[in-house]
N, CA, C and O of each residue as an XYZ file, in Angstrom:
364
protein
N      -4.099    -29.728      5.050
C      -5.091    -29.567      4.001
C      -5.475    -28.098      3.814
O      -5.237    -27.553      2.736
N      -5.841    -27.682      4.441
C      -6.582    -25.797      4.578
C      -8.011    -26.160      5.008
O      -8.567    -27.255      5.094
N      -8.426    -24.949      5.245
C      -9.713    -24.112      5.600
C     -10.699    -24.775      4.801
O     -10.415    -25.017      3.627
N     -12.086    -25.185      5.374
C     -13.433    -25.478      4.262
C     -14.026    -24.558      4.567
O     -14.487    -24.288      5.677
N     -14.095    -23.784      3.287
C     -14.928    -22.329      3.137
C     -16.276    -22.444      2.544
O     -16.463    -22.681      1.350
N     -17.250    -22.260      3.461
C     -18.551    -22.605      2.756
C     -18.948    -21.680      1.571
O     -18.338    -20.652      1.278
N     -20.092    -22.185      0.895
C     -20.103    -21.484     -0.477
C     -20.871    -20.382      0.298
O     -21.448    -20.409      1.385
N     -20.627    -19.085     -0.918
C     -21.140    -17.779     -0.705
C     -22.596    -17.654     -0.573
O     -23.122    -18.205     -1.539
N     -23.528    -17.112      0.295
C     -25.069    -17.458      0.324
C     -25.271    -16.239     -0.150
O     -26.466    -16.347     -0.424
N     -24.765    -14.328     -0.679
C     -25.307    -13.873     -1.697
C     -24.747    -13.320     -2.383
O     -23.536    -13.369     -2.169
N     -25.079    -12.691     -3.280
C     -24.531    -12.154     -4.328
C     -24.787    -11.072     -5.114
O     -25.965    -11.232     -5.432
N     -24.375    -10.012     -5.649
C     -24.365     -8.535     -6.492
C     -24.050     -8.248     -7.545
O     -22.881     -7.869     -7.611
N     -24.665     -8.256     -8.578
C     -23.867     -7.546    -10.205
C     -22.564     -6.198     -9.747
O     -22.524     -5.377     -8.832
N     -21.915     -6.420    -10.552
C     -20.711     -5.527    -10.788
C     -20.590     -4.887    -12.102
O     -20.111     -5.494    -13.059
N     -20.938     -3.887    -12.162
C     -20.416     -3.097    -13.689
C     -20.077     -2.310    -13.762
O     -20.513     -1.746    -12.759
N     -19.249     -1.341    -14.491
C     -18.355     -0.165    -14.233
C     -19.145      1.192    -14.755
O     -20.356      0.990    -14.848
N     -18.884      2.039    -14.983
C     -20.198      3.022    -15.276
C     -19.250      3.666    -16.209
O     -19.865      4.450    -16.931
N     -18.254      3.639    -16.413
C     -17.456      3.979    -17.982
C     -16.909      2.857    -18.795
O     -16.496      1.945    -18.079
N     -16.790      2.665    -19.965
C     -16.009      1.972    -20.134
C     -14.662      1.604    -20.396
O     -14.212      0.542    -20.825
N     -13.982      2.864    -20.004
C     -12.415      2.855    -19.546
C     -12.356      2.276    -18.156
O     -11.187      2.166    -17.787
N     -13.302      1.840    -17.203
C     -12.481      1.549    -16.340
C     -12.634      0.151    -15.821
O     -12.377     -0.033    -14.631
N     -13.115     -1.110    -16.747
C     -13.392     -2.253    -16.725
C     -12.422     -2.595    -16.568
O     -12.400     -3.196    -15.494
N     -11.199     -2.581    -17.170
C     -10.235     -3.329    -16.806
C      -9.433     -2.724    -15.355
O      -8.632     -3.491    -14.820
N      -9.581     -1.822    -14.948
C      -8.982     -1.152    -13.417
C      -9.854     -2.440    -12.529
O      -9.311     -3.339    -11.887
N     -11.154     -2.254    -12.684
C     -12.348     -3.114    -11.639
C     -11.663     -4.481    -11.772
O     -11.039     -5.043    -10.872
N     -11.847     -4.899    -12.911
C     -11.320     -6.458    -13.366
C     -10.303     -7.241    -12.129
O     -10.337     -8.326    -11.548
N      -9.317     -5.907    -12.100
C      -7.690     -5.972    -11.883
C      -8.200     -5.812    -10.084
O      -7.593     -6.309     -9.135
N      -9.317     -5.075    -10.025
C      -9.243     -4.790     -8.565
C      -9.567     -5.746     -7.204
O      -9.225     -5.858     -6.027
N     -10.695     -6.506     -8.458
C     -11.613     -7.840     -7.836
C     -10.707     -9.312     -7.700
O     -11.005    -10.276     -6.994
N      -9.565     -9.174     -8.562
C      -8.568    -10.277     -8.813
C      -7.716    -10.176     -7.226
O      -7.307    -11.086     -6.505
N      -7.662     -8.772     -7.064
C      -7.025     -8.827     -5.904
C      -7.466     -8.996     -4.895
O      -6.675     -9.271     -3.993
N      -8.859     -8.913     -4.596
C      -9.877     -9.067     -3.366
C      -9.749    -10.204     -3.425
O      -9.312    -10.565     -2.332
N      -9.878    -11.085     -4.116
C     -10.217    -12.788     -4.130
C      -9.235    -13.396     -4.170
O      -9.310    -14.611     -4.354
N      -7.685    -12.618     -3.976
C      -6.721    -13.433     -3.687
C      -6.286    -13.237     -2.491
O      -5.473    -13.938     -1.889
N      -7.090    -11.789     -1.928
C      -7.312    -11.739     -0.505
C      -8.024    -12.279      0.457
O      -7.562    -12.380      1.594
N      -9.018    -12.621      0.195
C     -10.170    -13.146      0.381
C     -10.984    -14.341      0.076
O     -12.159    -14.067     -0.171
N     -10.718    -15.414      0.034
C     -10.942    -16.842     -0.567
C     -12.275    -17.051     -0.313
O     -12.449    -18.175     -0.786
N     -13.282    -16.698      0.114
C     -14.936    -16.639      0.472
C     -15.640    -15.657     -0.433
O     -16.858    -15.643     -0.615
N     -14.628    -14.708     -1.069
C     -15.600    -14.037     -2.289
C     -15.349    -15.220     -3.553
O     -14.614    -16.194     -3.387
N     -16.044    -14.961     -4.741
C     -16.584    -15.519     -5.447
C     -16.566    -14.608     -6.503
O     -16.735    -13.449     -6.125
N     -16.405    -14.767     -7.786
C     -16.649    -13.454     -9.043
C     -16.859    -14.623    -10.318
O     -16.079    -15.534    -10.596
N     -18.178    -14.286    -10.997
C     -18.255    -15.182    -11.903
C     -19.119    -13.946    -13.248
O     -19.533    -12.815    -12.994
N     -19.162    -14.639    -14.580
C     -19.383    -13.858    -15.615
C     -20.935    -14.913    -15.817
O     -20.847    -16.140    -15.849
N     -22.117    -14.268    -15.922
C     -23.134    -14.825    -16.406
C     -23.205    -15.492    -17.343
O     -22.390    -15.969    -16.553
N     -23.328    -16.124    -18.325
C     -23.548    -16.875    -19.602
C     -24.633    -15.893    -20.048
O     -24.541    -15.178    -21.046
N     -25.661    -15.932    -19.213
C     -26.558    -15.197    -19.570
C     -26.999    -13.802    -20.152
O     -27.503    -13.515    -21.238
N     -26.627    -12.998    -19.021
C     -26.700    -12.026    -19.310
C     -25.477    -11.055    -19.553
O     -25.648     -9.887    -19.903
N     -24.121    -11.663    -19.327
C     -22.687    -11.303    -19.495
C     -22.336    -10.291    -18.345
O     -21.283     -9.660    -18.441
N     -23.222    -10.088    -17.183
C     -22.357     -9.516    -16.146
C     -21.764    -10.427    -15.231
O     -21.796    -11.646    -15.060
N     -20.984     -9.045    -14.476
C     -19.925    -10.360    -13.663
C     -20.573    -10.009    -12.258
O     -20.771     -8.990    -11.597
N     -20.809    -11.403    -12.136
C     -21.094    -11.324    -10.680
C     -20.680    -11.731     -8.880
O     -20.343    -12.762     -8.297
N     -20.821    -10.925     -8.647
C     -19.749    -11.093     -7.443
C     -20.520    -11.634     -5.771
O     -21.467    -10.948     -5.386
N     -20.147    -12.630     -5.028
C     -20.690    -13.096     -4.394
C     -19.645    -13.483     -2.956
O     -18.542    -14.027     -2.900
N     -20.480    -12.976     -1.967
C     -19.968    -13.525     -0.780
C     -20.651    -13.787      0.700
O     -21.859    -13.985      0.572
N     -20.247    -13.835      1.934
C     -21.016    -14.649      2.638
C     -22.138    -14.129      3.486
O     -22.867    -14.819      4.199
N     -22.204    -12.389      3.268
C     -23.214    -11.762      3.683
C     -23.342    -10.140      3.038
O     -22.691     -9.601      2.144
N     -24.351     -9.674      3.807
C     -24.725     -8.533      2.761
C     -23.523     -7.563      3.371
O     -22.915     -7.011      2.455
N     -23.029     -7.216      4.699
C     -21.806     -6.793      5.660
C     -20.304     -7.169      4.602
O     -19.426     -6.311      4.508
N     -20.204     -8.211      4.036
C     -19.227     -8.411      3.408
C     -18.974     -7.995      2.256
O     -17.978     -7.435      1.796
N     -20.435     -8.461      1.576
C     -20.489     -7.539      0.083
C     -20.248     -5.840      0.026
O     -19.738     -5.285     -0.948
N     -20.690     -5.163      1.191
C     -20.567     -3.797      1.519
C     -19.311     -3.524      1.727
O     -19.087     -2.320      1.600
N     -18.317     -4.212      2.019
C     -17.072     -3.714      2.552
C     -16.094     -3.669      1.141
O     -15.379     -2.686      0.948
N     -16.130     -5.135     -0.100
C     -15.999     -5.032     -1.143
C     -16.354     -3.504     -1.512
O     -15.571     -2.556     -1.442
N     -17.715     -3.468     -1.924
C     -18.002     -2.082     -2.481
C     -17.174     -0.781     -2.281
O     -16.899      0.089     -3.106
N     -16.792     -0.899     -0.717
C     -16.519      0.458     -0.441
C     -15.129      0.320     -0.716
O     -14.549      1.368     -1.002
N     -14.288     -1.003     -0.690
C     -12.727     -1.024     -1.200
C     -12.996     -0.949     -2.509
O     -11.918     -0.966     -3.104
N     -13.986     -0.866     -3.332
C     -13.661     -0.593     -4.787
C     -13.949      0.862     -5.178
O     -13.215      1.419     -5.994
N     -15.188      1.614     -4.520
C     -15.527      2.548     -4.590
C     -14.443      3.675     -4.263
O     -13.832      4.372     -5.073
N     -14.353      3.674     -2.740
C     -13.638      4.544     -2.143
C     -11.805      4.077     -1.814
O     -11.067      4.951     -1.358
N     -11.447      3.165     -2.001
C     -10.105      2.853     -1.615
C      -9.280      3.219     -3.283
O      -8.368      3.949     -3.669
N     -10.096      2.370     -3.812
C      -9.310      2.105     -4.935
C     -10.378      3.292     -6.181
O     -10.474      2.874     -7.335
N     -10.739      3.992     -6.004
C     -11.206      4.620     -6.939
C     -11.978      4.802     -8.123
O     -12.035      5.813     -8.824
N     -12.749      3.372     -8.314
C     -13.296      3.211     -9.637
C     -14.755      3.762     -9.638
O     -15.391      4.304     -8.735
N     -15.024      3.524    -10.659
C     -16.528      4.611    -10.884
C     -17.260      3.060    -11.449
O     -17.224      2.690    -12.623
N     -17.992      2.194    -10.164
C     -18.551      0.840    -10.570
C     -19.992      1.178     -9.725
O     -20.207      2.003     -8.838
N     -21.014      0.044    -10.476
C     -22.580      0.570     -9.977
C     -22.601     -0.971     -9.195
O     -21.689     -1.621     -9.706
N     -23.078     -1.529     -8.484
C     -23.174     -2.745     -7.824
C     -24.834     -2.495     -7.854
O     -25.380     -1.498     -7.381
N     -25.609     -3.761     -8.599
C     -26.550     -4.397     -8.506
C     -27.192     -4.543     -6.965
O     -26.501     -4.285     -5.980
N     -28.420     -4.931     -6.870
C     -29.311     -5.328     -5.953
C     -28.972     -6.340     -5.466
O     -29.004     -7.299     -6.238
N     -28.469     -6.639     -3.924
C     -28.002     -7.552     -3.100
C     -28.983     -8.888     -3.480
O     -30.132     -8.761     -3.059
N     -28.702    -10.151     -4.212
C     -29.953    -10.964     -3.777
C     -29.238    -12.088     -2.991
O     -28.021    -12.215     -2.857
N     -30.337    -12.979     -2.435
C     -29.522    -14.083     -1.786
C     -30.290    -15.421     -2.711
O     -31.378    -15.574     -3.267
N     -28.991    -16.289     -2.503
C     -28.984    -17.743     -3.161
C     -29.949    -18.661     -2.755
O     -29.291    -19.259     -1.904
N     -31.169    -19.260     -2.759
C     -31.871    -20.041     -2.565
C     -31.556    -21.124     -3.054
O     -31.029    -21.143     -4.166
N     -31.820    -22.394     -2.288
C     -31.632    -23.949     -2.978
C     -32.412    -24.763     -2.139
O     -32.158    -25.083     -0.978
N     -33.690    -25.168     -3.040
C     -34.374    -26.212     -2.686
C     -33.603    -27.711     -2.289
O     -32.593    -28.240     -2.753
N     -34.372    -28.050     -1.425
C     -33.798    -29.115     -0.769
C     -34.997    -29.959     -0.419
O     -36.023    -29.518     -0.937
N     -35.208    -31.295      0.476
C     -36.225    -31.765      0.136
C     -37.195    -31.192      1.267
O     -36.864    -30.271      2.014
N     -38.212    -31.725      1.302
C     -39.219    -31.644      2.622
C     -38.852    -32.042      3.621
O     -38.741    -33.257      3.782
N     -38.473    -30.943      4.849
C     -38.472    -31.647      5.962
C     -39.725    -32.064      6.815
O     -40.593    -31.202      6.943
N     -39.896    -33.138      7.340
C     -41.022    -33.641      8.106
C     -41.086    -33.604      9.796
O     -42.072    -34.047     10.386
């Protein structure tokens, strides 16, 4: 069967700070997540950024710095938040 990878508990906006280099980032994150099956990259409905999510703030940092510094792009990463989900009362 494979691996059960729990869902990502946080998550970071991703946006590029030119707009020549959206599609480099695009191309860069495709490859993290085919490296990496615990990141997560989704496009808001809302507000139309893409947002990128994984299983701690240590993980999200290491992303950053393979996009920043490995691979070269000029991208701003959002404020780390984490995923909350109500559940019922425990007693």
């Amino acid at each position: 069967p494979g691996l059960a990878i729990p869902p990502p508990v946080i998550h970071c906006s991703v946006d590029c700070s030119t707009p020549g280099e959206e599609e480099r980032l695009e191309a860069q994150l495709g490859n993290l997540l085919l490296e990496d099956p615990s990141l997560h990259l989704h496009r808001d409905p809302d507000t139309g950024q893409l947002i990128l999510a994984g299983m701690g703030e240590l993980h999200l940092e290491i992303v950053r710095s393979r996009i920043l510094d490995t691979a070269k792009i000029e991208a701003e990463f959002g404020p780390v938040r984490v995923s909350l989900r109500e559940g019922p009362p425990h007693d």
